[in-house]
MARDREN-22649 format. One record per residue (C-alpha): x, y, z. Coordinates in steps of 0.25 Angstrom, whole numbers, padded with zeros to 4 digits, always signed. Example, Ala and Ser with C-alpha at 12.3 -4.5 7.8 and 13.67 -1.06 7.14 Angstrom:
+0049-0018+0031/+0055-0004+0029/
END
This chain:
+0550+0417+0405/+0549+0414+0390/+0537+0417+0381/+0536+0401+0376/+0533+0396+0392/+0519+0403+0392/+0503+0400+0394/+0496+0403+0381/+0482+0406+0384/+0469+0408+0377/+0455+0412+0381/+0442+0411+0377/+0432+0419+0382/+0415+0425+0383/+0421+0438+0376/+0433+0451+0373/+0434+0455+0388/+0434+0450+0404/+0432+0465+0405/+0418+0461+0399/+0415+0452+0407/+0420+0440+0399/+0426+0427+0402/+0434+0415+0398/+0427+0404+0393/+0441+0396+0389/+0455+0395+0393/+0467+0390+0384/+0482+0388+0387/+0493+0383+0384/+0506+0383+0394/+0519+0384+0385/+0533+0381+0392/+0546+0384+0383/+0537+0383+0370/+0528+0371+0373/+0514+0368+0378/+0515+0362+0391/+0501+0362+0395/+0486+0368+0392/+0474+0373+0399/+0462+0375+0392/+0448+0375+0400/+0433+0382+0396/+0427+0390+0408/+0413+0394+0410/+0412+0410+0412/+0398+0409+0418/+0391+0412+0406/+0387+0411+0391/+0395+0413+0379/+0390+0421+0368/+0389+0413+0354/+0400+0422+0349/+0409+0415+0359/+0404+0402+0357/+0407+0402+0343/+0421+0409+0343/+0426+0400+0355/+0418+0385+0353/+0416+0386+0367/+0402+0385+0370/+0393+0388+0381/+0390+0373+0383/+0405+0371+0385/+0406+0385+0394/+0394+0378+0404/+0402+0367+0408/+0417+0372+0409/+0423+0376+0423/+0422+0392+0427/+0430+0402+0423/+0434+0403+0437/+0439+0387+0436/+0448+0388+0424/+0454+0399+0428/+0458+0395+0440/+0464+0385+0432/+0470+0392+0424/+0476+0401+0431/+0484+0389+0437/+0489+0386+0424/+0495+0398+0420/+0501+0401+0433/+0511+0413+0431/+0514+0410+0416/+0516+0420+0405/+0503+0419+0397/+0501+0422+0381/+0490+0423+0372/+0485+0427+0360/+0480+0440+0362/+0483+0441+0375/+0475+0454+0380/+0463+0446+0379/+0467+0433+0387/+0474+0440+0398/+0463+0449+0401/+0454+0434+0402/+0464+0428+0409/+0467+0440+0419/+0451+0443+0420/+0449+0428+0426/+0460+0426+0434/+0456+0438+0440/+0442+0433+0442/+0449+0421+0452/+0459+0431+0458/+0471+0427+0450/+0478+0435+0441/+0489+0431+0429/+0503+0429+0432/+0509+0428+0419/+0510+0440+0409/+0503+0439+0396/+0510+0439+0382/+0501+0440+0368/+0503+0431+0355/+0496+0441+0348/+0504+0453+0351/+0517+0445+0349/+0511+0440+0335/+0509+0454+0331/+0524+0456+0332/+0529+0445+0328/+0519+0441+0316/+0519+0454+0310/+0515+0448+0298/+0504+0439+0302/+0492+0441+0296/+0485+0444+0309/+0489+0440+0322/+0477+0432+0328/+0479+0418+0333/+0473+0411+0321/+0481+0419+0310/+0494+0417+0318/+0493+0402+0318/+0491+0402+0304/+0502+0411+0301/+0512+0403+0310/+0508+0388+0304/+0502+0384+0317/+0492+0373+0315/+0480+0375+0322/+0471+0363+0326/+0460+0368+0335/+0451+0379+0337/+0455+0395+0340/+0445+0401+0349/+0447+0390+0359/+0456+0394+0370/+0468+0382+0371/+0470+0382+0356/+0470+0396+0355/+0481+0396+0367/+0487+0384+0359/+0489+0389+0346/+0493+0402+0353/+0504+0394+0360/+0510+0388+0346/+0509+0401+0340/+0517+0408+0354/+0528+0398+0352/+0530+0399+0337/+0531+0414+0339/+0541+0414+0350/+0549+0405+0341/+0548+0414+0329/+0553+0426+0337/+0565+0417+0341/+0569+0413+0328/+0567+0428+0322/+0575+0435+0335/+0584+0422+0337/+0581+0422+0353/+0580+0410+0359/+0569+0413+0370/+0558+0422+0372/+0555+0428+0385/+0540+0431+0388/+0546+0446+0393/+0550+0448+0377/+0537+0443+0372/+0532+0453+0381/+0539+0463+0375/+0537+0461+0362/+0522+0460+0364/+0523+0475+0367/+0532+0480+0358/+0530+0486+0342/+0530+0478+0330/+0539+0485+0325/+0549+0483+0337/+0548+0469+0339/+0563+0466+0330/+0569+0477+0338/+0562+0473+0353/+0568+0457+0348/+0581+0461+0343/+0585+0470+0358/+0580+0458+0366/+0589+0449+0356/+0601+0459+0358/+0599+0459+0375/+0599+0444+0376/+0611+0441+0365/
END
């Protein structure tokens, strides 16, 4: 399986934790096969309750918007469906798996895909970026942003563009012609400081 055939996903939610009680409000993805979008999913979802301000504001999702979406349960379901048993990514994905895990759960389903992190791949990657939140990396990459961060399928969007653009730098640094998701899995894990020496083995196993 290659890193550039991936769903790229984004949540928004009432709050930090499901531990907590909280809940999506907002689902974002894009399905990317060999590099290129192939399709999108993006759906509100009412979690049974108010929002507080603070989310109102961040997000632009209003409790008027929430009152009239389909549950949690709904989308969900839905999106489950979409995913299937795909490799997932997103930026910071610590938080987004532990959404996405917490309401599939709820419906009895679990994920089949394994996880991979923008953010921890930037950090070994961009060593030299200012900072590694999703805003600050579209800037340093040139990407042009048209649209609103805080909402989930730009978010997953722009995280899409930035994945691919990143793969495509590690080619052309490391000279390899594919990535395997397993290698990206890798490197998540492993020392800045390693990242040359962990690239140059796997270049040396495969040539």
């Amino acid at each position: 399986m290659l890193a550039n055939s991936i769903v790229v996903l984004d949540f928004e939610t009432t709050g930090l934790s499901p531990d907590q009680g909280d809940r999506a409000i907002e689902i974002g993805a894009v399905k990317l096969e060999n590099g290129i979008i192939i399709d999108r999913f993006q759906a509100l979802m009412n979690p049974g309750r108010r929002i507080n301000s603070f989310i109102e504001n961040y997000t632009g999702i209003s409790n008027r918007m929430l009152a009239v979406a389909p549950t949690c349960a709904n989308v969900m379901t839905d999106f489950a469906d979409f995913i299937g048993d795909s490799n997932l990514l997103a930026h910071n994905a610590s938080f987004d798996s532990r959404f996405l895990g917490a309401e599939l759960a709820r419906l009895g389903r679990s994920v089949l895909g394994e996880f991979t992190c923008s953010l921890l791949i930037s950090r070994r990657i961009y060593q030299d970026a200012p900072n590694h939140k999703l805003g600050t990396l579209i800037n340093y990459k040139n990407i042009v942003a048209t649209g609103s961060f805080h909402r989930a399928l730009f978010d997953a969007e722009m995280t899409a563009e930035l994945w691919i653009i990143m793969l495509d730098d590690i080619k052309t640094r490391y000279e390899l012609e594919h990535i395997p998701f397993s290698l990206i899995k890798r490197l998540s894990k492993t020392p800045k400081a390693q990242i040359d020496k962990l690239l140059t083995n796997y270049i040396n196993k495969i040539t």
